[in-house]
N, CA, C and O atoms as CSV, one atom per row, in Angstrom:
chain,resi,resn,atom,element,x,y,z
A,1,UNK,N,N,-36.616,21.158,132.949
A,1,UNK,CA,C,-36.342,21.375,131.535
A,1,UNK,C,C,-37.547,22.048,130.900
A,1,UNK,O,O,-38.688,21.594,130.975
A,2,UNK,N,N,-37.177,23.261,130.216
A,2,UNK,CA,C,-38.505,24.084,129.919
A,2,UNK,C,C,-38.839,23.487,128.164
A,2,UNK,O,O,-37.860,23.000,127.597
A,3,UNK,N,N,-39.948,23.528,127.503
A,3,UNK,CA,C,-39.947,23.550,126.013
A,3,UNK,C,C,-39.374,24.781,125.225
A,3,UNK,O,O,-38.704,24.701,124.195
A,4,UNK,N,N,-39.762,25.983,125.903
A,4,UNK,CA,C,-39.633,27.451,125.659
A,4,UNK,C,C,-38.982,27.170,123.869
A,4,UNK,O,O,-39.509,27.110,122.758
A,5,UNK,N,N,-37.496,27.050,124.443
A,5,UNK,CA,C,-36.810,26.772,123.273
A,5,UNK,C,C,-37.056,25.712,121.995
A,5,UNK,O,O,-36.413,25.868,120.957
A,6,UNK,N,N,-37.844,24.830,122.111
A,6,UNK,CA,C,-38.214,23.730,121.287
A,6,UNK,C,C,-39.729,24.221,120.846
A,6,UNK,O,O,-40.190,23.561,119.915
A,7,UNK,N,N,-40.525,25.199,121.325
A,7,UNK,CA,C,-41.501,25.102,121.041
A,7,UNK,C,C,-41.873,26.587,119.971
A,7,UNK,O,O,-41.451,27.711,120.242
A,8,UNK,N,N,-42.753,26.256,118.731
A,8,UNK,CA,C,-42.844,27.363,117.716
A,8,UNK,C,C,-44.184,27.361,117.602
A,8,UNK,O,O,-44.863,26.350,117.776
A,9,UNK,N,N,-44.731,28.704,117.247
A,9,UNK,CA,C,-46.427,28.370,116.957
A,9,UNK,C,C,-46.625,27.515,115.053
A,9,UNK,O,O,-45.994,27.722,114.016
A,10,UNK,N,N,-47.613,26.711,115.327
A,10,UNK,CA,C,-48.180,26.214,113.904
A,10,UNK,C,C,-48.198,27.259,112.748
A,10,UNK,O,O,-48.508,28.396,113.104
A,11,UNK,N,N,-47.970,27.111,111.664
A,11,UNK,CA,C,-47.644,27.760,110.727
A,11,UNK,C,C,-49.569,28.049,110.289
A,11,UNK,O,O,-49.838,29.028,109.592
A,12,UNK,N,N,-50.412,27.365,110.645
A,12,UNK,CA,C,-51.723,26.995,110.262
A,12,UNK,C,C,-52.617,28.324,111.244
A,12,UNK,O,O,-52.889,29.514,111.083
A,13,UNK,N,N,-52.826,27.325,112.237
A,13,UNK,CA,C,-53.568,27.792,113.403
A,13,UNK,C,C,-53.089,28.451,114.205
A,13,UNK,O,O,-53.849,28.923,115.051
A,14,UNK,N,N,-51.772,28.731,114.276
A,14,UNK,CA,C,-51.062,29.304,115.559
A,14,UNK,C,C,-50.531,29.085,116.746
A,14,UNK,O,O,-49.660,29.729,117.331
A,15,UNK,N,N,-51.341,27.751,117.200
A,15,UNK,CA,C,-50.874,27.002,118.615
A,15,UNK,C,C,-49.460,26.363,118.488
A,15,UNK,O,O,-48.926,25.757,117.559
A,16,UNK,N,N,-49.090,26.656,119.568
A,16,UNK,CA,C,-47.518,26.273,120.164
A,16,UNK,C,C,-47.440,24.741,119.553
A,16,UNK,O,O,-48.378,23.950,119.446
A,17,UNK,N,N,-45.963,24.532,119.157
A,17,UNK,CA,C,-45.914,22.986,118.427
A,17,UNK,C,C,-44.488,22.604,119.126
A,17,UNK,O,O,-43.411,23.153,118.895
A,18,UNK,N,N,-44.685,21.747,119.854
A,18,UNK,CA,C,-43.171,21.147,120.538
A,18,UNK,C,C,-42.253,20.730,119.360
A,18,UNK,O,O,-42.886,20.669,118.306
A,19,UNK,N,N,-41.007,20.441,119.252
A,19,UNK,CA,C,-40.180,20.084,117.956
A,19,UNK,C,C,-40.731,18.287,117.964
A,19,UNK,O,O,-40.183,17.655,117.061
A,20,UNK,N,N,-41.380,17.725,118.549
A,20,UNK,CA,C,-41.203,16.375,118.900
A,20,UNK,C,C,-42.557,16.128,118.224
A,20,UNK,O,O,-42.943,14.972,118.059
A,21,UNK,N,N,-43.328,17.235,117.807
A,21,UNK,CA,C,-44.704,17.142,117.582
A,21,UNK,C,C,-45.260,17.512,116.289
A,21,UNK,O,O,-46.290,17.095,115.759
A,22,UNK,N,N,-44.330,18.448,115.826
A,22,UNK,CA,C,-44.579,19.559,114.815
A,22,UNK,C,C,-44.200,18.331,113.316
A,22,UNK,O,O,-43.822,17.161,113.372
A,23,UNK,N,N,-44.508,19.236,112.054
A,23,UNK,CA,C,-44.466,18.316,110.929
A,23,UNK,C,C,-43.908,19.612,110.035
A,23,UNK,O,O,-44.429,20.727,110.025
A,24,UNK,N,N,-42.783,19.221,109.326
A,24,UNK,CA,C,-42.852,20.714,108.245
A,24,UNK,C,C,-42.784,19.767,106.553
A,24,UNK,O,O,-42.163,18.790,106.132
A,25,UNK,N,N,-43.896,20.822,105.946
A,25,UNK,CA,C,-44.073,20.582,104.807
A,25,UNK,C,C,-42.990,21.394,103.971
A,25,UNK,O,O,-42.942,22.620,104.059
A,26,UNK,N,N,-42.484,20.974,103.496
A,26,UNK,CA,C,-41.699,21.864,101.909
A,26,UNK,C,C,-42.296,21.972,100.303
A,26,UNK,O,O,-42.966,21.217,99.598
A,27,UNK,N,N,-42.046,22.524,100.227
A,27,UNK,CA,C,-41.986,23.348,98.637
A,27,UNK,C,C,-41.095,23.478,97.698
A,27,UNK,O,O,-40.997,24.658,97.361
A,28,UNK,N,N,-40.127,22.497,96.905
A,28,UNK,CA,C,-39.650,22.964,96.370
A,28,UNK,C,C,-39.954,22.984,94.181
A,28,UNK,O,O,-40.895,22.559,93.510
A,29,UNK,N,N,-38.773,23.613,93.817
A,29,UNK,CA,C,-39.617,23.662,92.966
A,29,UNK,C,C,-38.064,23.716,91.997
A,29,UNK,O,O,-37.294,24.595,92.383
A,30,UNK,N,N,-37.584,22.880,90.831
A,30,UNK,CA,C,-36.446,22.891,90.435
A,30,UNK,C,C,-35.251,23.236,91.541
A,30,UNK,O,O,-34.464,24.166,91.360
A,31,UNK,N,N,-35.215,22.395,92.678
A,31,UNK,CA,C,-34.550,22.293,93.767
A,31,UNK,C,C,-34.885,23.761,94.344
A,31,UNK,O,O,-34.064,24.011,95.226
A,32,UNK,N,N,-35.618,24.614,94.199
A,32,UNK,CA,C,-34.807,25.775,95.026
A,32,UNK,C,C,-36.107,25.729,95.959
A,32,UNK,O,O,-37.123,25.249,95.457
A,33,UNK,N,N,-36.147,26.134,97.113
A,33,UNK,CA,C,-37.142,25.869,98.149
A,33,UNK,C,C,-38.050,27.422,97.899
A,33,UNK,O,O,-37.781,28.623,97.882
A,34,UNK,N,N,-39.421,26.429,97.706
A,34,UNK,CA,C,-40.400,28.078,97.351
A,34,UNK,C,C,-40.932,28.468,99.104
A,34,UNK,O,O,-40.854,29.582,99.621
A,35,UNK,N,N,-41.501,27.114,99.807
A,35,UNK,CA,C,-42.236,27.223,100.572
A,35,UNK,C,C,-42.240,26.263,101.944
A,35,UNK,O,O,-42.514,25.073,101.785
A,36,UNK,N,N,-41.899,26.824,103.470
A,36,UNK,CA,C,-41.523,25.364,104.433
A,36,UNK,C,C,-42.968,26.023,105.519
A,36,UNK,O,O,-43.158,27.233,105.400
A,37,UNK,N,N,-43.574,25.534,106.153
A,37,UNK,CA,C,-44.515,24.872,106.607
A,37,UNK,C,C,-44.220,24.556,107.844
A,37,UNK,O,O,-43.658,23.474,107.679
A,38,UNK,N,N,-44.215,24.794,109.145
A,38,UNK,CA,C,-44.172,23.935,110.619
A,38,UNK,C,C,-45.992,24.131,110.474
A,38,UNK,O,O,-46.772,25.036,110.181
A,39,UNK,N,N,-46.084,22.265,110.993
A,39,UNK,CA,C,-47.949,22.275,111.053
A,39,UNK,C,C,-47.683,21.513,112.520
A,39,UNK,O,O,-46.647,20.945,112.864
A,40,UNK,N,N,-48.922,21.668,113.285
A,40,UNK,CA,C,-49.325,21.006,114.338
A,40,UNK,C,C,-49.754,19.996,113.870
A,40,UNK,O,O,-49.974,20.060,112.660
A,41,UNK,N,N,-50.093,18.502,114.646
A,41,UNK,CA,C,-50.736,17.505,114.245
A,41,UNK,C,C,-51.805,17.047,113.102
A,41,UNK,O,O,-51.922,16.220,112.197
A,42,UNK,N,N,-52.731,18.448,113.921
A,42,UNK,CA,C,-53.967,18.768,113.507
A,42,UNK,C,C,-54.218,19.645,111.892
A,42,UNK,O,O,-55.088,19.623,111.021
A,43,UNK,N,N,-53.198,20.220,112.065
A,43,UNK,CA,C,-52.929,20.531,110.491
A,43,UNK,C,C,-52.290,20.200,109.423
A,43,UNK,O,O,-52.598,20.497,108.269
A,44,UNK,N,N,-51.023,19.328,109.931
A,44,UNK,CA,C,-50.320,18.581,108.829
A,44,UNK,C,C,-51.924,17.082,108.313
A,44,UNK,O,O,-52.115,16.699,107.159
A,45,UNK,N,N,-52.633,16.663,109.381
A,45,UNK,CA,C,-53.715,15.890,108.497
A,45,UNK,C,C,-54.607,16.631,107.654
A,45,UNK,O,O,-54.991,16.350,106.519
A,46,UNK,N,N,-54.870,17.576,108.342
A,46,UNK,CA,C,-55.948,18.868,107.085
A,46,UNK,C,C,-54.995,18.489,105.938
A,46,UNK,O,O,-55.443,17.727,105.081
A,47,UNK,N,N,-53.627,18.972,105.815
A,47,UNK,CA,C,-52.957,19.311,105.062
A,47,UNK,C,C,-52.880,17.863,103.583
A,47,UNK,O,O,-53.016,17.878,102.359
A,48,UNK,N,N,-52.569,16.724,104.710
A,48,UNK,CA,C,-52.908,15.807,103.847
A,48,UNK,C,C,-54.082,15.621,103.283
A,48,UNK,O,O,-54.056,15.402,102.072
A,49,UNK,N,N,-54.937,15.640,103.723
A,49,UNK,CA,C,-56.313,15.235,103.409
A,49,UNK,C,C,-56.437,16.490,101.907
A,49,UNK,O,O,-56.670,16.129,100.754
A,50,UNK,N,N,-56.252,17.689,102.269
A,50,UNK,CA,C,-56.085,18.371,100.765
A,50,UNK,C,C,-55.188,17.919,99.954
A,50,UNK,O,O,-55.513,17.997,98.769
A,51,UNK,N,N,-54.049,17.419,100.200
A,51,UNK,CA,C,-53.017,17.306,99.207
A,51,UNK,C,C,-53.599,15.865,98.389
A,51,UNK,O,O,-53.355,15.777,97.186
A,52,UNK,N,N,-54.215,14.975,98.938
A,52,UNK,CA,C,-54.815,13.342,98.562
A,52,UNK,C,C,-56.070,14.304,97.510
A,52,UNK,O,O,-56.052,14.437,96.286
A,53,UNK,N,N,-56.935,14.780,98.369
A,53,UNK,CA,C,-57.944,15.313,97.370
A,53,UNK,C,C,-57.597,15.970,95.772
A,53,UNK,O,O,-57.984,15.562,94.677
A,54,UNK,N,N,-56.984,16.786,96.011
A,54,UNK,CA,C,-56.470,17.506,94.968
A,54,UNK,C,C,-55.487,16.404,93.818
A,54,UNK,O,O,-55.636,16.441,92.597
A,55,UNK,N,N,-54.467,15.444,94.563
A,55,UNK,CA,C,-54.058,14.756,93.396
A,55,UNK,C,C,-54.810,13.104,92.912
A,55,UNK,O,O,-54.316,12.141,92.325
A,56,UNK,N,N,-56.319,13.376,93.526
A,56,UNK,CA,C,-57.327,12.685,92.745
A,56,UNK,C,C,-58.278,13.645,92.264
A,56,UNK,O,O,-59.446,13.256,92.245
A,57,UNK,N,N,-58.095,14.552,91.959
A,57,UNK,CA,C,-58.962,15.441,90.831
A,57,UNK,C,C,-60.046,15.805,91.766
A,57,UNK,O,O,-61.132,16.135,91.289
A,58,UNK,N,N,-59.839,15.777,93.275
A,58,UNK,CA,C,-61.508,16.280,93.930
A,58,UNK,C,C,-61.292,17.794,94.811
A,58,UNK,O,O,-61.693,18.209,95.899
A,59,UNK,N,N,-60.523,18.297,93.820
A,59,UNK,CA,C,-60.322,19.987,94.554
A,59,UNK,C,C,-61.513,20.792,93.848
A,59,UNK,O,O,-61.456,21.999,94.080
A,60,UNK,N,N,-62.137,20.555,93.373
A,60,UNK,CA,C,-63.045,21.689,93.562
A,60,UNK,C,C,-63.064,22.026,92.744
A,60,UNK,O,O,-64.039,21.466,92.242
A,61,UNK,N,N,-62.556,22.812,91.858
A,61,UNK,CA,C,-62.067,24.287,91.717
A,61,UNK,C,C,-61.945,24.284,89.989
A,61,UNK,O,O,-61.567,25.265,89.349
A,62,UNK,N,N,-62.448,22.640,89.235
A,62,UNK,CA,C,-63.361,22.763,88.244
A,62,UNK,C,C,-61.629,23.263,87.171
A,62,UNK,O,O,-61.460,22.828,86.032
A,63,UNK,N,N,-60.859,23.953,87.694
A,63,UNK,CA,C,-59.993,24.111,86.598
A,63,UNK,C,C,-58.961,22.921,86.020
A,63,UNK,O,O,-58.902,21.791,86.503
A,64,UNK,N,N,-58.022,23.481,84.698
A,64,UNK,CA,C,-56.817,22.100,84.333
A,64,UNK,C,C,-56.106,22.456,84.567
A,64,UNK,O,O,-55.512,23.009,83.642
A,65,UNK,N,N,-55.364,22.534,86.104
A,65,UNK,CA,C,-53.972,22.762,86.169
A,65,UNK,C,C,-52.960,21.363,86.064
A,65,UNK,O,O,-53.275,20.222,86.403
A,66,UNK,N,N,-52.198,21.629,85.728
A,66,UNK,CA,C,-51.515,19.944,85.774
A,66,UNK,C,C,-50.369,20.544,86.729
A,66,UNK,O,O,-49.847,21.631,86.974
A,67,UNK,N,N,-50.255,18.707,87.266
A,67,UNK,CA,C,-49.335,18.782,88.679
A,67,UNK,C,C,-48.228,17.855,88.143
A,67,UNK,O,O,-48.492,16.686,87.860
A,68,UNK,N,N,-47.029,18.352,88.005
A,68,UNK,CA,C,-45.789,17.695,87.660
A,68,UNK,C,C,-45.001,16.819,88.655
A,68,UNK,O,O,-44.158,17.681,88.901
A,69,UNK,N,N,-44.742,16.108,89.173
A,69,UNK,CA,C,-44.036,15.084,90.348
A,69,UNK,C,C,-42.752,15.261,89.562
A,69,UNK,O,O,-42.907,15.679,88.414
A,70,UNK,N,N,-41.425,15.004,89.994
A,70,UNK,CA,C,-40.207,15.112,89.255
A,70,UNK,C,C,-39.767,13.652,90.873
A,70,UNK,O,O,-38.649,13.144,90.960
């Protein structure tokens, strides 16, 4: 049984992501989907680790954007 078919590169880094392994983030935005995401392991935690930072005010980036949750 090959992966061939189950396997896609990371949306991040590029390395091959088995379906059993991979994580996809979405985007949507008044239901309509802006943005989908296949991450490897290794990048869906990057991914968290920014998304935690940012909705405790430690992105950086000094501006007021406000983040709406619905």
């Amino acid at each position: 049984m090959s992966d061939a078919a189950t396997s896609e590169p990371c949306d991040a880094c590029g390395d091959p992501t088995t379906d059993a392994l991979a994580r996809t983030v979405r985007l949507s935005v008044d239901r309509a989907n802006i943005d989908t995401q296949r991450l490897c392991p290794d990048c869906f935690a990057d991914w968290i680790r920014r998304y935690q930072d940012r909705m405790a005010g430690r992105d950086g980036d000094g501006g007021d954007s406000e983040i709406i949750v619905d």
